[in-house]
C-alpha positions in Angstrom: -27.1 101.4 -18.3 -30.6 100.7 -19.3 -32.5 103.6 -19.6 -36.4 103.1 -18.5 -39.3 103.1 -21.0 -42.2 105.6 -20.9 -45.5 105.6 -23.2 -47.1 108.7 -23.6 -50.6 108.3 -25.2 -51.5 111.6 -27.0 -49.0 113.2 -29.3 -50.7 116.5 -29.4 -48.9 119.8 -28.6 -48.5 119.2 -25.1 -47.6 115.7 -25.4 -44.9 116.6 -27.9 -43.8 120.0 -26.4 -43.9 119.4 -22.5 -43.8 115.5 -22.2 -41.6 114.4 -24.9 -39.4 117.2 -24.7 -38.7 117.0 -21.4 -38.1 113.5 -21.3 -36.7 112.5 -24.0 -33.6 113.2 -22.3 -34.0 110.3 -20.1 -36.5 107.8 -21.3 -36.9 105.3 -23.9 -40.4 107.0 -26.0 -43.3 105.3 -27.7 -45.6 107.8 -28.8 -49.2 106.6 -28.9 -52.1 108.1 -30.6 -54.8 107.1 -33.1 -54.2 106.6 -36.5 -55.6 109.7 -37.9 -52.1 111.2 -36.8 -50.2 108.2 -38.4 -48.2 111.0 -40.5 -46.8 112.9 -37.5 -45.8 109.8 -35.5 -44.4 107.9 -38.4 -42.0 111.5 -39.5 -41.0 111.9 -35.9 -39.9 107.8 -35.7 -38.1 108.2 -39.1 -36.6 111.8 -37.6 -35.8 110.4 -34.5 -36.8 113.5 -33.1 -38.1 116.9 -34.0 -38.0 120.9 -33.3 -39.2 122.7 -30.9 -39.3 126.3 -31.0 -39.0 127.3 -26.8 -40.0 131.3 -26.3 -38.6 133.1 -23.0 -39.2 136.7 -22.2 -36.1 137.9 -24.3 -36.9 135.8 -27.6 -37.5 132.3 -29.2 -34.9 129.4 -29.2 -35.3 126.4 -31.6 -34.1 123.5 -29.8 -33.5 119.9 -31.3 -35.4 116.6 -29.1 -33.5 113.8 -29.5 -33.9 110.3 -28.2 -35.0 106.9 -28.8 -38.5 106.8 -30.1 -41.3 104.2 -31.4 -44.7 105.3 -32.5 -48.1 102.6 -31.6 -51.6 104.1 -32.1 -55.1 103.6 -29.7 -57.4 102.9 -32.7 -56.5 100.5 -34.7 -57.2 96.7 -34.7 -54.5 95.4 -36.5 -51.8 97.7 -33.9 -53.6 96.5 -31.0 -50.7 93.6 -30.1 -48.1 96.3 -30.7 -49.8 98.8 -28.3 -50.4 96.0 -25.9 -46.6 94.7 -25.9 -45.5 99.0 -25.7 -47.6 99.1 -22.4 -46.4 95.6 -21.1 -43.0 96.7 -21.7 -43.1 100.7 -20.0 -42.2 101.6 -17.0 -44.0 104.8 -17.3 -47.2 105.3 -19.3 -48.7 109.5 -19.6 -51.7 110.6 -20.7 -52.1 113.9 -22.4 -55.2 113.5 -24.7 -57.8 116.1 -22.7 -60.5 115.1 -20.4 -63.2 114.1 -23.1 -61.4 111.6 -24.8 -59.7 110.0 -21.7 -62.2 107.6 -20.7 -62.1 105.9 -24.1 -58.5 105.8 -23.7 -58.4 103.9 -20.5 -60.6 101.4 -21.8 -58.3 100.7 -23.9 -55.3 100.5 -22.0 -56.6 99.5 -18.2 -57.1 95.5 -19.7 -53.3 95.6 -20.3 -52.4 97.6 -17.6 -54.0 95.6 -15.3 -52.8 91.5 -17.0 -48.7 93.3 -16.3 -47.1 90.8 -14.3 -44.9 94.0 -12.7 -46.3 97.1 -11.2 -46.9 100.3 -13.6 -47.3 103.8 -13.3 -50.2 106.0 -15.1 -49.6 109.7 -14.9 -52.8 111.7 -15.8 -51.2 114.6 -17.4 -54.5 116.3 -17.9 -56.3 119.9 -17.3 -58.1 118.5 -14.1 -58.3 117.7 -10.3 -58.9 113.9 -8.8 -58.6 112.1 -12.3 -56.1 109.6 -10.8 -59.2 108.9 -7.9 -62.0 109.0 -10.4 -60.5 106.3 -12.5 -59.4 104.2 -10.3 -61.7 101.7 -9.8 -61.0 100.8 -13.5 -57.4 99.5 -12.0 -56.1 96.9 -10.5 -53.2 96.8 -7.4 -50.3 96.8 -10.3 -50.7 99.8 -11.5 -49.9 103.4 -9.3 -52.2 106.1 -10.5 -50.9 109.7 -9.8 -51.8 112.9 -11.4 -49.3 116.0 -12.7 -49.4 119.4 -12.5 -49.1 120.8 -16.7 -48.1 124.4 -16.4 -46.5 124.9 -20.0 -48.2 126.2 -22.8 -47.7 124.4 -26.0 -49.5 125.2 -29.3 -48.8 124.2 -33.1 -48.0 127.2 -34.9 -50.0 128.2 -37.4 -49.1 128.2 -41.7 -48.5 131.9 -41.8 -45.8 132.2 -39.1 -43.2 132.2 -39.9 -41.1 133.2 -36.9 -40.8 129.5 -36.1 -38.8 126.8 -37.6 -40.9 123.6 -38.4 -40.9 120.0 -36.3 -38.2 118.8 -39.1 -37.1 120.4 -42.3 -40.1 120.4 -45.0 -42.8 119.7 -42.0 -46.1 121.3 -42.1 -46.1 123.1 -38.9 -44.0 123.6 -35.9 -44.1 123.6 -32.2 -44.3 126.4 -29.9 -43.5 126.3 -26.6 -42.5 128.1 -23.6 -39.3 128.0 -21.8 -40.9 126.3 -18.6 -39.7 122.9 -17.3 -41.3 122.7 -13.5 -43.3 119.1 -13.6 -44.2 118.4 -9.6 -45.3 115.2 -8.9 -47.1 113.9 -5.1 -44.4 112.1 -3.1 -46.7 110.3 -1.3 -47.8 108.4 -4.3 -44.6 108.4 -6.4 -42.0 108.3 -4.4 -40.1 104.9 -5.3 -41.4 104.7 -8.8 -39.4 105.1 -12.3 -39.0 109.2 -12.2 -35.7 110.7 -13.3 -34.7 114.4 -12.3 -36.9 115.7 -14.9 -40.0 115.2 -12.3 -40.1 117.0 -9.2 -40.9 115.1 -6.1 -43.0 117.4 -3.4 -45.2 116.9 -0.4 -48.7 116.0 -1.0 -49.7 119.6 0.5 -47.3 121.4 -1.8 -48.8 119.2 -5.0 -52.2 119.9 -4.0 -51.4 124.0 -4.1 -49.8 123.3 -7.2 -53.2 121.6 -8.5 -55.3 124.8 -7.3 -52.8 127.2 -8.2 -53.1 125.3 -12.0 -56.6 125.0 -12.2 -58.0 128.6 -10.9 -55.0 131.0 -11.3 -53.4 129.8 -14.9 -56.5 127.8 -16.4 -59.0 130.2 -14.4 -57.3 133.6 -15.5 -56.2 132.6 -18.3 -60.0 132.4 -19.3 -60.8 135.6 -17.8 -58.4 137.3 -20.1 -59.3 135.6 -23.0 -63.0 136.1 -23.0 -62.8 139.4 -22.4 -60.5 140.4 -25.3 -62.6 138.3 -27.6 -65.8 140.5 -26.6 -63.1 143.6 -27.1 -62.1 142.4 -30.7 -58.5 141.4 -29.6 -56.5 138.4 -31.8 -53.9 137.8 -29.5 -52.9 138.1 -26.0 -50.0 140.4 -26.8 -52.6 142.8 -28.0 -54.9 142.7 -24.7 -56.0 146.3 -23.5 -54.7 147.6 -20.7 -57.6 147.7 -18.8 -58.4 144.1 -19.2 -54.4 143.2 -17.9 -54.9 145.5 -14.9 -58.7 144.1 -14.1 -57.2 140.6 -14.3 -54.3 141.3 -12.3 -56.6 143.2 -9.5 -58.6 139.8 -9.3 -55.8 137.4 -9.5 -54.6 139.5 -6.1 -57.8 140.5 -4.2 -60.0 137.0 -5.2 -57.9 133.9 -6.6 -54.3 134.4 -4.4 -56.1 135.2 -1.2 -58.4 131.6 -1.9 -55.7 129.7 -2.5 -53.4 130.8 0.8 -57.1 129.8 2.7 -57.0 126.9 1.3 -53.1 125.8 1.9 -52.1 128.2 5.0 -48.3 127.2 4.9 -47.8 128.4 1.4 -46.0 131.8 1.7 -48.0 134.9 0.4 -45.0 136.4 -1.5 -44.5 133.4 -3.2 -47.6 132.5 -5.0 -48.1 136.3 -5.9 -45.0 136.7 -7.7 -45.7 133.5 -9.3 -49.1 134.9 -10.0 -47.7 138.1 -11.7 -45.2 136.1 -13.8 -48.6 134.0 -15.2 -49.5 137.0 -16.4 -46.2 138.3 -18.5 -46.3 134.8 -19.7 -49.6 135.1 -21.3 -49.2 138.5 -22.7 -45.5 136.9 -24.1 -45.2 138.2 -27.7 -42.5 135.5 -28.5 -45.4 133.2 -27.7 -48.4 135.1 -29.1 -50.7 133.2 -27.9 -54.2 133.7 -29.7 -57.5 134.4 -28.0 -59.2 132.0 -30.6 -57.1 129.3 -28.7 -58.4 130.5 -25.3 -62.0 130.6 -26.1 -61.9 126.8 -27.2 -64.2 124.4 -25.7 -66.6 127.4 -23.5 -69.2 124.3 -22.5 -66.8 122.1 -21.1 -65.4 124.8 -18.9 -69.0 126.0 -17.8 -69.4 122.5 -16.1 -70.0 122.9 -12.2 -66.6 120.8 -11.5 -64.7 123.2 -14.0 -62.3 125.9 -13.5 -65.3 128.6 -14.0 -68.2 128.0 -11.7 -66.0 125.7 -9.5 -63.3 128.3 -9.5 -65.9 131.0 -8.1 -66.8 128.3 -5.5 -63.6 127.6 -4.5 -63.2 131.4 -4.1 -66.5 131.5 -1.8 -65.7 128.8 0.1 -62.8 131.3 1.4 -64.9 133.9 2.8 -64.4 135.8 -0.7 -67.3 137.2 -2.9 -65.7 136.1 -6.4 -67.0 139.3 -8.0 -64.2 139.8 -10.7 -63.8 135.9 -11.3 -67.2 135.5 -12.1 -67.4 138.2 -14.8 -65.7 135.3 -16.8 -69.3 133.4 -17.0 -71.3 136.7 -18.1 -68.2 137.0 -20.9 -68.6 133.0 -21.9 -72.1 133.5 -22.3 -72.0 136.6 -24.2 -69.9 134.7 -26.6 -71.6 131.3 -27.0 -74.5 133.6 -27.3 -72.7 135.3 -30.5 -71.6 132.5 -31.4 -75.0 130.8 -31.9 -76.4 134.5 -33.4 -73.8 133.6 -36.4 -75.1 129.9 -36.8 -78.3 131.2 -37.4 -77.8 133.7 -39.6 
């Protein structure tokens, strides 16, 4: 049996530790990125593979990705036919690069995606809402845009951890991951195309909770926790104060759950609150130990009016709730970037 082909453009940690793990299983991989990354794309082709470390509640589990796999890159002229022939040839192409560089990348591939002679699918896999909409002007009829729902965390560990066992013996760095597999995907726009069992088809409704519950509960209070234990002095989300866990948990149940169950009445209660309280115990996960430096990255970007700060306490209004709680995450980003800029200066 032929097994389909699938490109994903961005081999970064969530590229490698969501998208390659989980479907390396079933596809035929090119991994795509620019050639500053040539090393890590070239060791995994040689490897055929590489390590993932996957951290649950009870402890970390190193796990082995195996599969087929061919590396291209985005930036350079002289791969450019290869790149071209890896898109020709997919089935499936994924984007994980993050919402700044995207619309370079799509320049780049909507020429070839749009000359196929067969239909294509583009999965945005992206921290985001609409990007499947926004750029689809740039396509033609043969390719099917569709966004996914990201809900692992994925980060490269750092040189003095050593907890973790590397990408492949002698490598640099490893991958840390959490034991989290759900990928939903919009029926309505998918159904029919080249998705195994590792995707999870839903009703458009049901995806678009998943988008909201995404974008304002994880990305949302995920930011709420971590700019508040930077302003405390905290390292890492396992060492989070008590009274920052109970203040976010207080708003995740009183501000953001309440929003979202306005915004899609047929989702249960019950359910999206226990999922809610899980979130939490995931980002407070020792195994994981996330750090808050990670969670404080890129503080403009997520100030933007269409982001998961000022549009999450907009979302929260627009349900009859005064987002009180939630927007104490824009007085803490400020307070930062304002510290931050104190230490340019001196």
């Amino acid at each position: 049996m032929i097994r389909p082909r699938a490109v994903i453009i961005g081999a970064g940690a969530l590229g490698l530790g969501f998208m390659a793990e989980r479907l390396a299983r079933d596809y035929d991989l090119c991994l795509a990125d620019v050639g500053a990354n040539a090393p890590l794309l070239h060791a995994i082709q040689a490897n055929q593979g590489f390590t993932v470390n996957l951290c649950g509640a009870q402890g970390v589990r190193a796990a082995r990705v195996t599969g087929s796999f061919a590396v291209t890159f985005t930036d350079l002229p002289e791969n450019r036919a290869a790149l071209e022939d890896a898109l020709q040839r997919a089935d499936l192409v994924l984007t994980a690069v993050g919402k700044k560089p995207l619309d370079k990348v799509v320049a780049v591939i909507a020429p070839t995606m749009n000359a196929r002679a067969r239909r294509g699918w583009l999965l945005f896999c992206e921290n985001g809402q609409d990007i499947a909409r926004y750029n689809a002007p740039r396509f033609g009829g043969q390719t099917v845009l569709a966004d996914t729902v990201m809900s692992r965390m994925c980060r490269f560990g750092e040189p003095d951890e050593r907890d973790y066992q590397p990408l492949w013996p002698g490598a640099p760095s490893s991958l840390v991951v959490e034991e989290y597999g759900y990928l939903p995907l919009d029926e309505s726009v998918c159904g029919g195309g080249p998705f195994t069992g590792v995707f999870s088809l839903v009703s458009r409704e049901e995806f678009l909770c998943w988008e909201d519950i995404k974008f304002y509960l994880h990305n949302g209070m995920h930011a709420f926790v971590a700019y508040h234990a930077y302003l405390e002095g905290a390292r890492f989300f396992p060492e989070v104060s008590e009274r920052i866990r109970q203040e976010a948990r207080r708003v995740m149940l009183d501000e953001v759950i309440p929003a979202i169950l306005r915004a899609h009445p047929a989702t249960g209660r019950e359910t999206v609150a226990r999922y809610g309280l899980s979130l939490l115990e995931r980002f407070f996960n020792p195994y994981f130990n996330d750090s808050i430096e990670r969670g404080v990255r890129g503080i403009e970007e997520k100030l933007a009016p269409d982001e998961r700060l000022r549009g999450g306490c907009e979302f929260i209004r627009r349900a009859g709730i005064e987002p009180a709680g939630y927007a104490t995450t824009i007085q803490a980003a400020q307070a930062i970037l304002a510290q931050q800029l104190e230490k340019k200066v001196v």
